[in-house]
C-alpha positions in Angstrom: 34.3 3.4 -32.0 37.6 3.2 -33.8 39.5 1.8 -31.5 41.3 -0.2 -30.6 42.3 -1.2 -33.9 40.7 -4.6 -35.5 41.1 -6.0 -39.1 38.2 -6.5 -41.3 37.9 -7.7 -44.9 35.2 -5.2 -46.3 33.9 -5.4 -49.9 35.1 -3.7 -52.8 38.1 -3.3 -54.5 41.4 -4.9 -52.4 44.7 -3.3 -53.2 47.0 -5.2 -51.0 47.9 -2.6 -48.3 45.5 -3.1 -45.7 47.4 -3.1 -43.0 44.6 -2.7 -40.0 45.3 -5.2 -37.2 49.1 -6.2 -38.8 51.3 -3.8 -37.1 51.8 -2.7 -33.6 51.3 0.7 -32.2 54.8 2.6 -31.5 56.0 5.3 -29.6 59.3 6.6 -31.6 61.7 9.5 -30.3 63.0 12.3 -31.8 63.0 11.6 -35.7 66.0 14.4 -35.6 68.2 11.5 -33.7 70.2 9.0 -35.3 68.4 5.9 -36.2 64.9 7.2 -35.7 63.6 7.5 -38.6 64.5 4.3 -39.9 63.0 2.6 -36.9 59.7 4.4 -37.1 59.2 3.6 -40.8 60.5 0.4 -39.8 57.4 -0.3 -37.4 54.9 1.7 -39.1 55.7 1.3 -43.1 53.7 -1.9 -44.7 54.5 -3.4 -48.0 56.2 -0.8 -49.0 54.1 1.9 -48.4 54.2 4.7 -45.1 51.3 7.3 -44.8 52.8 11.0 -42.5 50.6 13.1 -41.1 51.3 16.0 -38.8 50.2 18.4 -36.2 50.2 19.9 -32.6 48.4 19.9 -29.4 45.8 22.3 -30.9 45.5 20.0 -33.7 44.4 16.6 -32.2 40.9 16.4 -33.1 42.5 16.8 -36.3 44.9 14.5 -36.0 42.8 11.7 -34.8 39.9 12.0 -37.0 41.9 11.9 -39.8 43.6 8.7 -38.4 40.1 7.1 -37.5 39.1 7.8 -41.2 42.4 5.9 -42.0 41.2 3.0 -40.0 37.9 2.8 -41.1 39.2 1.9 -44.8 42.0 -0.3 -43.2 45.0 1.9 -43.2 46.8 1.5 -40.4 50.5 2.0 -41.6 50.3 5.9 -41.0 53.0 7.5 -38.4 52.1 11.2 -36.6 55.2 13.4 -36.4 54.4 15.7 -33.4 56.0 18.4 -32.1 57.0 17.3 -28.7 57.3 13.9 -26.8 55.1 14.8 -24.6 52.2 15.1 -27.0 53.6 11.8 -28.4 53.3 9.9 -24.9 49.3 11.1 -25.0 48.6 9.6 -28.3 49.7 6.5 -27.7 47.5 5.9 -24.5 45.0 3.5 -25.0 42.5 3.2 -26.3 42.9 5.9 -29.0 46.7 3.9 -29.9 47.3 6.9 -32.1 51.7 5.9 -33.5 53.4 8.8 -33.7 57.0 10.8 -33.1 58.0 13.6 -31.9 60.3 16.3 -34.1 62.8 18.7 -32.6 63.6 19.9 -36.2 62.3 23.1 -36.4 62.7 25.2 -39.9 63.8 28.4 -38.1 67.1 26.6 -36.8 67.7 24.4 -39.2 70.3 23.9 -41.8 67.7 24.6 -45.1 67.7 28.0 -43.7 71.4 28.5 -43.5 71.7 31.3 -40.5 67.7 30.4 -39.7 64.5 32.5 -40.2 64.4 35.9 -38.9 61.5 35.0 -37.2 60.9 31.2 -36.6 57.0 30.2 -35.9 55.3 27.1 -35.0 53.4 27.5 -38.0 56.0 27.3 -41.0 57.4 24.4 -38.5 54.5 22.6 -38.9 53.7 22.9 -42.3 57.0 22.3 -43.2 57.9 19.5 -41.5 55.8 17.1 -43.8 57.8 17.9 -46.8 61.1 17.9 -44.6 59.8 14.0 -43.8 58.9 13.6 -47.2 61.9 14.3 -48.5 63.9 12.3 -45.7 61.3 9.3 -46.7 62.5 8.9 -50.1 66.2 9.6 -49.9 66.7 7.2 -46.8 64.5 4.3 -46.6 63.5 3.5 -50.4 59.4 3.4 -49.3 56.5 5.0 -51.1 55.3 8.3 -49.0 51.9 10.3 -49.0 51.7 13.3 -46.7 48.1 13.8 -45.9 46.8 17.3 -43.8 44.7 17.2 -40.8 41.4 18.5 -42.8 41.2 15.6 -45.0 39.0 12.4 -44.7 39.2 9.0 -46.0 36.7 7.3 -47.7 38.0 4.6 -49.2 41.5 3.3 -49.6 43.5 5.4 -52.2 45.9 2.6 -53.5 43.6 0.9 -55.6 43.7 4.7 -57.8 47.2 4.9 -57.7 48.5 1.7 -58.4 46.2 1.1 -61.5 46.8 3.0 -64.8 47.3 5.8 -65.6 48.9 6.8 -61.8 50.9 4.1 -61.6 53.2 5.3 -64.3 54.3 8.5 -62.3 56.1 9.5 -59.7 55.3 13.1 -57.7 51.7 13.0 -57.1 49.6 16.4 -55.3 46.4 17.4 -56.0 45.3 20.5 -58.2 44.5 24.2 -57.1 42.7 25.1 -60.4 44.2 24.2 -64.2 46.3 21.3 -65.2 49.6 23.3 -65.1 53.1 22.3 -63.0 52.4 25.8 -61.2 49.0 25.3 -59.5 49.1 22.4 -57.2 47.8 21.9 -54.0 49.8 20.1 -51.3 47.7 19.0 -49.0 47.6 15.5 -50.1 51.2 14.5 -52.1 52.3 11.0 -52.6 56.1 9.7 -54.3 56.0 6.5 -55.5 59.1 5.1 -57.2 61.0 8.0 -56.4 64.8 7.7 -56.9 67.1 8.8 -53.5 68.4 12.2 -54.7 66.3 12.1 -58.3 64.1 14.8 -59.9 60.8 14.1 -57.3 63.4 14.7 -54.2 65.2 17.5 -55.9 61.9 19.5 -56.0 60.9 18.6 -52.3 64.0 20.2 -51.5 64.6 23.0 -53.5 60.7 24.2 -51.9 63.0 24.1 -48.4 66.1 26.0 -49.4 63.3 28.3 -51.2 61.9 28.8 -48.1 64.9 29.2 -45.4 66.6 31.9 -47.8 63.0 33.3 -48.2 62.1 33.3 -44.3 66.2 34.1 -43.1 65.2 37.7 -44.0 68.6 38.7 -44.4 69.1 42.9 -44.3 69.7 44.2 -47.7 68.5 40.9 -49.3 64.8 41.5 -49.9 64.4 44.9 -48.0 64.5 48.2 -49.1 65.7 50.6 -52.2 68.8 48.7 -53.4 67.9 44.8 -52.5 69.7 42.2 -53.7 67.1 39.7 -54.7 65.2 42.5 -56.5 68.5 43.8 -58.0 68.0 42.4 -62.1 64.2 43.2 -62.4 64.7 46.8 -61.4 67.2 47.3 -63.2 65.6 45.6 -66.4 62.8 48.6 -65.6 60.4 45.5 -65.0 60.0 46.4 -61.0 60.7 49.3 -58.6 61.0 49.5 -54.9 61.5 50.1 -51.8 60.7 46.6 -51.3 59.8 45.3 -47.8 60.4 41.8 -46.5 57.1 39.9 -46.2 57.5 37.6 -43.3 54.3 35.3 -44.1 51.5 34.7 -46.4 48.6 32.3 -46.6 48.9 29.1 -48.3 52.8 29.6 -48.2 54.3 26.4 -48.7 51.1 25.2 -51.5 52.8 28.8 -53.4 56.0 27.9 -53.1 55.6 24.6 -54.5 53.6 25.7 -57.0 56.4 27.7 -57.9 59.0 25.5 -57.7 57.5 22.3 -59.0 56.3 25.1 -62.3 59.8 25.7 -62.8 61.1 22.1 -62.2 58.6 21.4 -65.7 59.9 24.7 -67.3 63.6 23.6 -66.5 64.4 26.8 -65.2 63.6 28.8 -62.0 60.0 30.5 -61.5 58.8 33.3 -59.0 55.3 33.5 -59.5 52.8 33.0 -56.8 55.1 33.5 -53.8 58.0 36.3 -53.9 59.5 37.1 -50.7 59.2 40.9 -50.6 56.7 43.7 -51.9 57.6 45.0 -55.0 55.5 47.7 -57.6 55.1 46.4 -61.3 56.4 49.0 -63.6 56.8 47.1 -66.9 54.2 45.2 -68.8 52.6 41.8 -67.4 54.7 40.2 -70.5 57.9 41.5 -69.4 57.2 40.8 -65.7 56.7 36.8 -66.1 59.8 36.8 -68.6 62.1 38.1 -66.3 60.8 35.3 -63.1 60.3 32.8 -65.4 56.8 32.4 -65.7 55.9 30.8 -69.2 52.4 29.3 -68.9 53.1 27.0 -71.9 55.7 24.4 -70.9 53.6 24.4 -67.5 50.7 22.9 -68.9 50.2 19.2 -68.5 49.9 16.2 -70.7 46.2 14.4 -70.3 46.6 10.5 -69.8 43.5 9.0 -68.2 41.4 6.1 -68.6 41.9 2.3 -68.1 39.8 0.1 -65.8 40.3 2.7 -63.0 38.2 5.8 -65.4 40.8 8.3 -63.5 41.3 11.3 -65.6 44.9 12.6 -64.7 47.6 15.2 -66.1 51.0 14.9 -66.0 54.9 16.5 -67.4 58.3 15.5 -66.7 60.5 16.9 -64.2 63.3 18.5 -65.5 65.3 19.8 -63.0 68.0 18.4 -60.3 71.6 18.2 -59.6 73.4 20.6 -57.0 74.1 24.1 -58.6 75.1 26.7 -56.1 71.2 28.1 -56.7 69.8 25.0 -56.7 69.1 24.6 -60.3 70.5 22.1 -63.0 69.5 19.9 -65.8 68.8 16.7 -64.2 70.4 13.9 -65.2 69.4 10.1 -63.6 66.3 8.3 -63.6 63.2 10.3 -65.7 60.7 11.3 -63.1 57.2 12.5 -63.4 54.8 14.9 -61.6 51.4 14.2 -62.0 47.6 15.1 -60.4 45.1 13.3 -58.7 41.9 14.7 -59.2 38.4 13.0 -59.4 37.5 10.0 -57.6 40.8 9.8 -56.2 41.0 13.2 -54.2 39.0 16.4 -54.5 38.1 19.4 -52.9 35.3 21.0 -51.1 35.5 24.1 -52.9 36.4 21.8 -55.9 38.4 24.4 -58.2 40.9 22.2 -59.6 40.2 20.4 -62.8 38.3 17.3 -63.2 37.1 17.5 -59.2 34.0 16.7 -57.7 33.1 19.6 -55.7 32.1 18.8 -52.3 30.2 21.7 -51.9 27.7 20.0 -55.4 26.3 18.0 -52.9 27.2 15.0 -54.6 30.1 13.9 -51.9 26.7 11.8 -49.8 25.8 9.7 -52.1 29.5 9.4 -54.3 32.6 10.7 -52.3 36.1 10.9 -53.2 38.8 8.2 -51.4 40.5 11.3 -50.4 38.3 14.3 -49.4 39.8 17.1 -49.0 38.2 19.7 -47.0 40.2 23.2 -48.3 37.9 25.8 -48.6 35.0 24.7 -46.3 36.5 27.3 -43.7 34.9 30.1 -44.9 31.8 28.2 -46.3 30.3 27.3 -43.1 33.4 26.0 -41.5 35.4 22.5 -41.9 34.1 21.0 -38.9 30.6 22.0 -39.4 30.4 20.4 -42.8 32.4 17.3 -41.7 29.6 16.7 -39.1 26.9 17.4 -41.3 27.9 14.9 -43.8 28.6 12.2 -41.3 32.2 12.1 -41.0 33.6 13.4 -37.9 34.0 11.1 -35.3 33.3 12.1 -32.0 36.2 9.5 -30.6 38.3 12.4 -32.0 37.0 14.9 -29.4 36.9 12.2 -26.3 41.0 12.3 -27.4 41.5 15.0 -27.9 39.9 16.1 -24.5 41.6 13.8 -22.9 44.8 14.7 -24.3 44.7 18.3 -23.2 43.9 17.5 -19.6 47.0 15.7 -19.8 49.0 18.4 -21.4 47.8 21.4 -19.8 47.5 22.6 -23.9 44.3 23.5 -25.6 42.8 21.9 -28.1 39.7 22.4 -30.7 36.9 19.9 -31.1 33.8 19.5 -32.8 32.0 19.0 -29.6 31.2 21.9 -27.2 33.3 22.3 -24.4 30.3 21.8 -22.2 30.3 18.1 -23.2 32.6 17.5 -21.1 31.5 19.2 -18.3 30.7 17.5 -15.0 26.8 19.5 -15.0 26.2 17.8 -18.7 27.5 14.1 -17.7 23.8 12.8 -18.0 23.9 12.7 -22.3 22.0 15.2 -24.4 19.0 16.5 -25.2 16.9 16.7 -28.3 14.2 17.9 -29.8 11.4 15.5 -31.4 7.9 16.7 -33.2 6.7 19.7 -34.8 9.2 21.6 -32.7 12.1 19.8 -34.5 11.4 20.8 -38.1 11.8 25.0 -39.0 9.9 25.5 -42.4 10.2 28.9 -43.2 10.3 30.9 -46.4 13.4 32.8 -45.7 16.8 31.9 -44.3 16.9 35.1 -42.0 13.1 33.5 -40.2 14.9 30.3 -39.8 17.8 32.2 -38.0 15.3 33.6 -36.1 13.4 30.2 -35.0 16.6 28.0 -34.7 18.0 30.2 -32.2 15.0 30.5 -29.9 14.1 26.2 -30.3 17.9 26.2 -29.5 18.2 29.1 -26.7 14.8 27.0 -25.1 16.3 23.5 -25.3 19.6 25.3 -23.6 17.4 26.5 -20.6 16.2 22.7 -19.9 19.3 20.4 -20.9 20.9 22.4 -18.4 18.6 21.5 -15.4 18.6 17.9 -16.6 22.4 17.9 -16.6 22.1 16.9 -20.6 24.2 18.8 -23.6 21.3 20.6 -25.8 21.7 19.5 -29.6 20.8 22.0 -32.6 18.0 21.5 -34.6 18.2 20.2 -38.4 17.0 22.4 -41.1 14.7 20.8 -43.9 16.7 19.6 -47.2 13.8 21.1 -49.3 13.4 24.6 -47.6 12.7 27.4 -50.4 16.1 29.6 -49.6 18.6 26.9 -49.8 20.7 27.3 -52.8 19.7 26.2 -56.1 21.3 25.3 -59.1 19.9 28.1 -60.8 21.5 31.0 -58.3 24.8 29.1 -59.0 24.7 28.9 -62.6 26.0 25.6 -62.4 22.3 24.4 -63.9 21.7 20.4 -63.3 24.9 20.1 -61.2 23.9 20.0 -57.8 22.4 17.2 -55.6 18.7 17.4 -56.9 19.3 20.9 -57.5 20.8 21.9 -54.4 24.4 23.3 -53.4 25.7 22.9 -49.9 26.6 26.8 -49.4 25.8 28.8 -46.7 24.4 31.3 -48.9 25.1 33.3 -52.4 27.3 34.3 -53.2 30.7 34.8 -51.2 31.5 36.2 -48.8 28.3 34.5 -47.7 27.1 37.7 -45.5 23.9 36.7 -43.4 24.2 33.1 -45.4 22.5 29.6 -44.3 22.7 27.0 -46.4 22.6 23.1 -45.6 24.7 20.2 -45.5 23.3 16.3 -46.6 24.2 13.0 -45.4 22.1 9.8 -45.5 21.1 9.7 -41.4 18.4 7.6 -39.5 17.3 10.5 -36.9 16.6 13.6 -39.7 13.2 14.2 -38.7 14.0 14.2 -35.1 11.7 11.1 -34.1 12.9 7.9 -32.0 14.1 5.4 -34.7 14.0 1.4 -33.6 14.7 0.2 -37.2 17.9 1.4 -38.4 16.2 2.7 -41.5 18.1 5.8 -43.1 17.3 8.5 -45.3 18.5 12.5 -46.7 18.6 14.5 -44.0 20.4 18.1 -43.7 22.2 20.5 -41.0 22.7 23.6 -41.4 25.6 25.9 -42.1 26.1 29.9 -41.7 28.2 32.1 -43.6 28.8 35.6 -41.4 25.7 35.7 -39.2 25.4 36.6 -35.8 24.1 34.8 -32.8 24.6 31.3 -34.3 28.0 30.4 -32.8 27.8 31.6 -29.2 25.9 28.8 -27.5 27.5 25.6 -25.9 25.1 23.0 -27.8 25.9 20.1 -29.9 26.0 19.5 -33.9 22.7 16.8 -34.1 25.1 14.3 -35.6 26.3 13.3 -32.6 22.4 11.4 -32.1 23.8 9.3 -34.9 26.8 8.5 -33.4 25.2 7.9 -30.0 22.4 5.6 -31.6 24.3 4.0 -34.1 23.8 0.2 -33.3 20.4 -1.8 -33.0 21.2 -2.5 -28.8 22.0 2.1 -28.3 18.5 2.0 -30.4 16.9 0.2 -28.4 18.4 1.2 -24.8 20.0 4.5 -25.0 16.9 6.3 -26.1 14.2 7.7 -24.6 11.4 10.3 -24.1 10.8 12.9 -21.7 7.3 13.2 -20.5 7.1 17.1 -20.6 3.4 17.5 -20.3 3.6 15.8 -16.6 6.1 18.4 -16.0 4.1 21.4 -16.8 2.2 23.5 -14.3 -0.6 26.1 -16.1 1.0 25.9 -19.2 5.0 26.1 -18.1 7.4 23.8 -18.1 7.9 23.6 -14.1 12.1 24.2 -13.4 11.3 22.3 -9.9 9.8 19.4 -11.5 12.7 18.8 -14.0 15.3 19.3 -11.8 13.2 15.9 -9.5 13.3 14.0 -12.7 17.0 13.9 -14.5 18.2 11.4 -12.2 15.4 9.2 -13.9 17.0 8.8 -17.3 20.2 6.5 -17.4 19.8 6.4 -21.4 22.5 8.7 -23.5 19.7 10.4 -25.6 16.4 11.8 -24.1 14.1 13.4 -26.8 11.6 16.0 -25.7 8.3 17.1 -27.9 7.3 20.6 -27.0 4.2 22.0 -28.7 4.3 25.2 -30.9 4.7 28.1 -29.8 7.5 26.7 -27.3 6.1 26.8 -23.7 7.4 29.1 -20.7 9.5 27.5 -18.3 9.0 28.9 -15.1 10.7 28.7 -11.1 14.3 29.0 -12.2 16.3 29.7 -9.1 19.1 32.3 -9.2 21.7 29.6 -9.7 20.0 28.1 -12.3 20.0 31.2 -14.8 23.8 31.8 -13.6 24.3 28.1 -14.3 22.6 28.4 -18.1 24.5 31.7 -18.8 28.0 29.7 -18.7 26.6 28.1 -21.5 26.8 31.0 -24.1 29.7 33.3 -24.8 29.4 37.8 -24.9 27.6 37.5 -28.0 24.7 35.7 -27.3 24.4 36.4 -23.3 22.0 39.2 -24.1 19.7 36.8 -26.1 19.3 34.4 -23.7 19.3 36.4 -20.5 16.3 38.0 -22.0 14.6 34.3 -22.2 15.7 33.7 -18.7 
C-alpha cells in the first residue's frame, strides 16, 4: 500500500528532491482567495520544486494512482487542485492523505475570457486550470512547476533528467506530439524551470488563455457566419471563404492551441494552424493558406542538443515573443528563455509518435520504462486502464479511494476494479482460475475470444455463490496471432518480436492483442517463492462481449499476493472435485463451503471441457445476472 506516506532511500541515481516523509499533508482553500496559493505552495513546494496535478470527482482513481506512482519514486511535494472543497475534504482523509485545493476559478467566468465563454463546461475548466496554475506558479512564488495529467505514471524520479545537461539549460519543457518543431507539442506533462515572473515562458502560458477565452467567448459576428470578423483578411486575400460557423469544442484543444501558440512564440509572430475557432473552406493554395496564419515550418523546427552523462537526446529554440500588445504579441525583451522537449528516457508515449520516444506500445516499457510514462493514445488501443494493469502499474489503493470517496460525495467515479468489488455478495476476495483451464492456446485470436469468455462466464457462475469477485484469465505471451514485428513493419523493434496492440492495424476491429509485465502468478498456479517471470493480459480493440461482465483484471492476484506472509496465508485452493455430484459442480455444496475460506485468493482447477454446474436456485441465476451488463446477459443466461 501507498499509504500512509514513509521515506525510503532506494538505489539509483539521487537528485535531491525526495521529499517523501518531509512535508505534511494539507488541506488548502480556494486557490482563487487571497493568500492561497502562496500558502499551498508554501506547504507543498520542496527545495524549490512543486509538482500540480488536476481533476474531478470522476477522476479520482486517476488522481490517486498518479499520486501513488509519485510516492513510490519519493515525490511527495505534489498539490491536487480540485474542483470543489468538498472533493478536497475526501482526499485528505486518511489513509489515502492525498494534499490538494479546491478552485472556484472556472475559465467560462473568468477574466482571460473577457465577457466569458458562450458556453462554459467542466471540461475546458479542468484542462485549463493547470496552465492557469502554471502560469500563477511562476509569476507569484519564483518555484519550478511541472503540470502532470491524470493518465501518466511515474517510474522513477524525473529530476535527475532535468537537472543534468542538456535540460538543465532550458526553460519551457512539454513533451512532443510527432517532429521536433515549436508547433507539435504535447501538454500533458510541462515543466518551467528558471522561468522569469512575466518573461517569454509565462507570456506563452498566457497568451494559450487569452487564445482560448476570445476563442470559446463566441462572440456574434466574430467567428460566425458570411462577413466574420476573425475571418475578415483571409477572405478577402481570396485565401478562404465562408459562412463560417463557430466551433464550440474540439479534441485535444488546449495540446492545439499551444501547439499553436508556443509555434508562433519561435516564429515571433502569431500562428493559426492546428486549432482555428470557426469552420472555414480553403480556396487558395496550401502555400498561401499557411502564409496568411503564419505557419512557416522552418523557423519551427528545433535545434538538437543532447548528450552528456544523462544520454538524453533533446530539441530546443528560443522564445521570441512577450510584452503586452493589445493582441498579445510583441518582441520580447528581458531574460532569453527557451522551449525545449523531453522525449526518451525522460517521458514518452504509449502510442510513441513523437521523436526520439520509446513507444509503450514496443513492448519495451517492462523491462526499460520511461521516468514519466505517458499513457496518450492507449484509449483506443485496448484502453488506458487496461494496459496500466497489464503492465503492473495501477494500484488498486486508487480504486479503494476512489470508492470510498464517492460514497462520500454522492459523485461517480471510474476505477479499474469492477463495481462488484465492492459489493457486500463479493466481500469474501476473488476467484481464480489455476491449471489447464487457466492457459487459452489457440491459433486464432477470434477462438481465444471465444474460450476466454466461456472460462470467464463459468468462473462468474461460481465466484458468485462463494461471494468471491471472478478474475479474467491471462492469454499466453507466445500465442501465434499476437502481433509481430513483421505485421508492423517496424522489423526487430518489438519485445522479442512482439507489439502490445490489440490487433492490426487501427481501428483495431475484432483485435486482441496482449500486454507484458514481469508477474509471479502468469501461469495461474499458487506461487510460495516470490519468483517472477513474462507474463501477459490481454487487450481488445472493438470486439463484442468482452467488456460486459463484472470480473476482475488478474493483476489484482499480484497485488493481493504481493508479500512472502499474503503468499503464504492469503492463498488457497478449492477442492472442486469434492464438490461435484455425477460430473457437476453441485450449486448446494458451494454455497456450504464459502464460509470455509478466510484467505483473499482461492484458486480453483477445473478440468477441460469446463464442468456443468448444476442446482442453481432462482435467486441464484438472478443474483449472477447483476453481474453482466445488456450486452452480455444473453450469453450468460444461456449458461445459466
Amino acid at each position: 500500500a501507498m499509504w500512509p506516506p514513509r521515506f525510503t532511500r532506494g538505489g539509483g541515481v539521487r537528485s535531491g528532491f525526495e521529499s517523501l516523509g518531509r512535508l505534511e499533508p494539507y488541506r488548502g482553500g480556494d486557490l482563487e482567495q487571497p493568500g492561497e496559493l502562496a500558502r499551498a505552495a508554501k506547504a507543498r513546494s520542496f527545495n524549490g520544486e512543486l509538482v500540480l496535478t488536476y481533476g474531478n470527482e470522476a477522476g479520482t482513481a486517476w488522481i490517486a494512482n498518479l499520486v501513488f506512482s509519485l510516492r513510490a519514486v519519493g515525490i511527495e511535494h505534489f498539490l491536487v487542485i480540485v474542483m470543489d472543497d468538498e472533493h478536497c475534504a475526501e482526499l485528505m482523509k486518511p489513509p489515502w492523505r492525498i494534499s490538494c485545493a479546491w478552485s472556484s476559478w472556472d475559465f467560462g467566468k473568468s477574466r482571460e475570457s473577457g465577457r466569458g465563454c458562450r458556453r462554459p463546461g467542466e471540461l475546458r475548466r479542468l484542462w485549463y486550470s493547470r496552465h492557469h496554475y502554471m502560469s500563477r506558479v511562476i509569476g507569484e512564488l519564483n518555484l519550478n512547476v511541472a503540470v502532470v495529467d491524470g493518465d501518466i505514471s511515474v517510474q522513477r524520479d524525473f529530476y535527475p533528467l532535468l537537472k543534468a545537461p542538456p535540460l538543465r539549460e532550458h526553460n519551457l519543457i512539454y513533451t512532443l506530439d510527432h517532429q521536433h518543431t515549436c508547433g507539435d507539442l504535447n501538454v500533458g506533462f510541462a515543466y518551467c524551470q528558471n522561468c522569469a515572473s512575466g518573461g517569454r515562458a509565462q507570456w506563452a502560458i498566457d497568451e494559450g488563455l487569452r487564445r482560448e477565452g476570445y476563442f470559446c467567448a463566441g462572440e456574434p459576428g466574430e467567428f460566425d457566419g458570411a462577413n466574420a470578423r476573425f475571418w475578415a483578411r483571409s477572405d478577402g486575400a481570396g485565401v478562404t471563404a465562408g459562412p463560417h460557423r463557430w466551433v464550440e469544442w474540439t479534441t485535444a484543444r488546449d495540446q492545439k492551441l499551444y501547439s499553436d501558440v508556443v509555434g508562433g512564440s519561435c516564429c515571433g509572430a502569431p500562428q493559426h494552424r492546428l486549432l482555428f475557432p470557426g469552420t472555414y473552406k480553403q480556396v487558395g493554395d496550401s502555400y498561401a493558406f499557411m502564409r496568411q496564419w503564419g505557419s512557416h515550418a522552418g523557423c519551427m523546427t528545433m535545434a538538437a542538443a543532447g548528450g552528456g552523462a544523462s544520454g538524453l537526446q533533446t530539441w530546443w529554440h528560443e522564445l521570441l515573443m512577450g510584452g503586452n500588445a493589445s493582441d498579445g504579441y510583441a518582441r520580447a525583451g528581458g531574460p532569453r528563455e527557451t522551449v525545449a522537449i523531453a522525449t526518451g528516457s525522460l517521458a514518452s508515449g504509449w502510442h510513441g509518435t513523437g521523436e526520439g520516444e520509446l513507444a509503450g506500445w514496443s513492448g519495451h516499457w517492462s523491462e526499460r520504462p520511461p521516468a514519466v510514462a505517458h499513457f496518450v493514445g492507449g484509449g483506443p488501443a485496448g484502453g488506458k486502464v487496461e494496459i496500466m494493469q497489464g503492465l503492473g502499474w495501477w494500484r488498486y489503493e486508487a480504486d479503494v479511494a476512489a470508492h470510498a470517496i464517492a460514497e462520500a460525495t454522492n459523485k461517480t467515479a471510474g476505477y479499474a476494479l469492477p463495481r462488484s468489488f465492492f459489493w457486500p455478495a463479493t466481500r469474501r476476495g476473488v476467484l481464480v482460475l489455476a491449471g489447464p483451464a487457466a492457459r487459452i492456446d489457440t491459433a486464432t485470436s477470434a477462438e481465444y475470444v471465444s474460450a476466454y469468455n466461456e472460462r470467464r462466464r463459468w468462473l462468474l457462475r461460481l465466484a458468485v455463490l462463494l461471494q468471491r469477485t471472478a478474475v479474467d484469465p491471462r492469454a499466453p505471451c507466445d500465442a501465434p496471432w499476437v502481433v509481430s514485428d513483421t505485421r508492423t513493419g517496424h522489423r526487430g523493434r518489438g519485445y522479442r518480436g512482439r507489439w502490445y496492440t490489440p490487433g492490426w492495424p487501427w481501428p483495431f476491429d475484432g483485435g486482441v492483442g496482449i500486454v507484458g509485465s514481469k508477474c509471479r502468478y502468469g501461469e495461474a498456479e499458487p506461487n510460495t517463492t516470490g519468483a517472477t517471470a513474462d507474463c501477459c493480459a490481454p487487450i481488445f480493440g472493438k470486439v463484442a462481449g468482452v467488456r460486459c461482465y463484472e470480473t476482475a483484471h488478474p493483476a489484482i492476484v499480484e497485488t493481493y499476493l504481493a508479500t512472502t506472509y499474503a503468499r503464504r496465508t492469503q492463498s488457497a485452493e478449492l477442492p472442486l472435485a469434492d464438490l461435484m455430484v455425477g460430473g457437476e459442480v453441485d450449486a448446494g455444496k458451494l454455497r456450504a463451503v464459502r464460509g470455509r475460506y478466510e484467505q483473499q485468493v482461492l484458486w480453483v482447477r477445473p478440468p477441460l471441457p469446463l464442468p456443468p454446474l448444476r442446482g442453481l436456485s432462482t435467486s441464484d441465476r438472478a443474483a449472477v445476472q447483476r453481474f453482466a451488463s445488456k450486452e452480455c446477459l444473453t450469453a450468460l443466461k444461456g449458461s445459466l
